[in-house]
C-alpha positions in Angstrom: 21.6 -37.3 85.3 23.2 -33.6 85.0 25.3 -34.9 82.1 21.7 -35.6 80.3 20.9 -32.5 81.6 23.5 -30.5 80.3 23.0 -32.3 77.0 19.6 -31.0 76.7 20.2 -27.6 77.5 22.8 -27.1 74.7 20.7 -28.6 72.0 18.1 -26.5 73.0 20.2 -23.4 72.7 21.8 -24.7 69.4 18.2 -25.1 68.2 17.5 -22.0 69.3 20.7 -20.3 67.6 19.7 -21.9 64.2 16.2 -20.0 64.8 17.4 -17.4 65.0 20.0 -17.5 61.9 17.6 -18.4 59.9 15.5 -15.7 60.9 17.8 -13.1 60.2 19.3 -14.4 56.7 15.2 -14.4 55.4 14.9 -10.6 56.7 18.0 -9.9 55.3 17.0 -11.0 51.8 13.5 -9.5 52.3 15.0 -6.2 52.6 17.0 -5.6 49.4 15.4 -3.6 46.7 16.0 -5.1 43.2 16.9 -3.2 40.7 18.7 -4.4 37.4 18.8 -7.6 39.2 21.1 -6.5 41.6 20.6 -5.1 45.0 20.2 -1.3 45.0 23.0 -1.0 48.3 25.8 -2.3 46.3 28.0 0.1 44.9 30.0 -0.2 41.0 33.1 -1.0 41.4 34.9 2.6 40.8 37.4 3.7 38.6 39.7 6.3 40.1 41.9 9.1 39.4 43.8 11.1 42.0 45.5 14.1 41.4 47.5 16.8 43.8 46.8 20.4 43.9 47.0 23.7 46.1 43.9 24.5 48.3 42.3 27.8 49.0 43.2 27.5 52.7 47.1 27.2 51.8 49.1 25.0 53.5 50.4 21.0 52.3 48.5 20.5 48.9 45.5 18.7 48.7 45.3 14.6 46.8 41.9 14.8 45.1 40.4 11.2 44.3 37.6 10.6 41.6 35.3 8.3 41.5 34.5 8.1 38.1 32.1 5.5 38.0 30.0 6.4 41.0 30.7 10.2 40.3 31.9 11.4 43.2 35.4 13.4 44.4 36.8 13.2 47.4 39.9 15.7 49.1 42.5 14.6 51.0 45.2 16.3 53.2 48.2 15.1 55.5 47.8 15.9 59.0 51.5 16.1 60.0 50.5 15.3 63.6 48.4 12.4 63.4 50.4 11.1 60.1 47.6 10.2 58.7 45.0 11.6 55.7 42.3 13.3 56.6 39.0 14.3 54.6 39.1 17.9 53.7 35.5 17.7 51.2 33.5 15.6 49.4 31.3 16.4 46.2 29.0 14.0 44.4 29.2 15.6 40.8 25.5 14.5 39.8 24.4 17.0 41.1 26.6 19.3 39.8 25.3 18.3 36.1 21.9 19.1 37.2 22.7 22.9 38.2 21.8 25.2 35.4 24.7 27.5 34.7 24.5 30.9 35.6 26.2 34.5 35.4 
């Protein structure tokens, strides 16, 4: 009797799991905008450059990544005590084609 039992109880939460899976994969799909028939979230795949140079602040030079497909740059310093990179700015140059050049 509790084996039956037991039986019941996990079919009904395997049911209940394959609701709910199925849910979420149709509200998934619902959610992407199409655009060029593919969804708008998805990025190119880039096509990068990195070069080293001196910063404004001194210290260890600077690794300078560009994303030349997605437009965007990215600077990148050595912290000595966490021996890792860290982010030191980040430009998206779209909208540095759209400034009008000044004096």
């Amino acid at each position: 009797m509790r084996r039956n039992r037991r039986i019941r109880v996990l079919m009904g939460l395997n049911i209940a799991l394959a609701f709910l899976l199925g849910a979420t994969l149709v509200s998934r799909t619902d959610a992407f905008a199409q655009e060029e028939g593919r969804p708008a979230n998805l990025r190119a795949r880039g096509e990068y450059t990195m070069i080293t140079a001196r910063t404004n602040q001194g210290g260890p030079h600077a690794v300078w990544v560009l994303d030349a497909a997605n437009g965007e740059m990215v600077a990148l310093k050595w912290d000595q005590s966490r021996q890792s990179l860290i982010g030191a700015g980040y430009r998206e140059l779209s909208s540095d084609v759209r400034v009008s050049p000044g004096r």
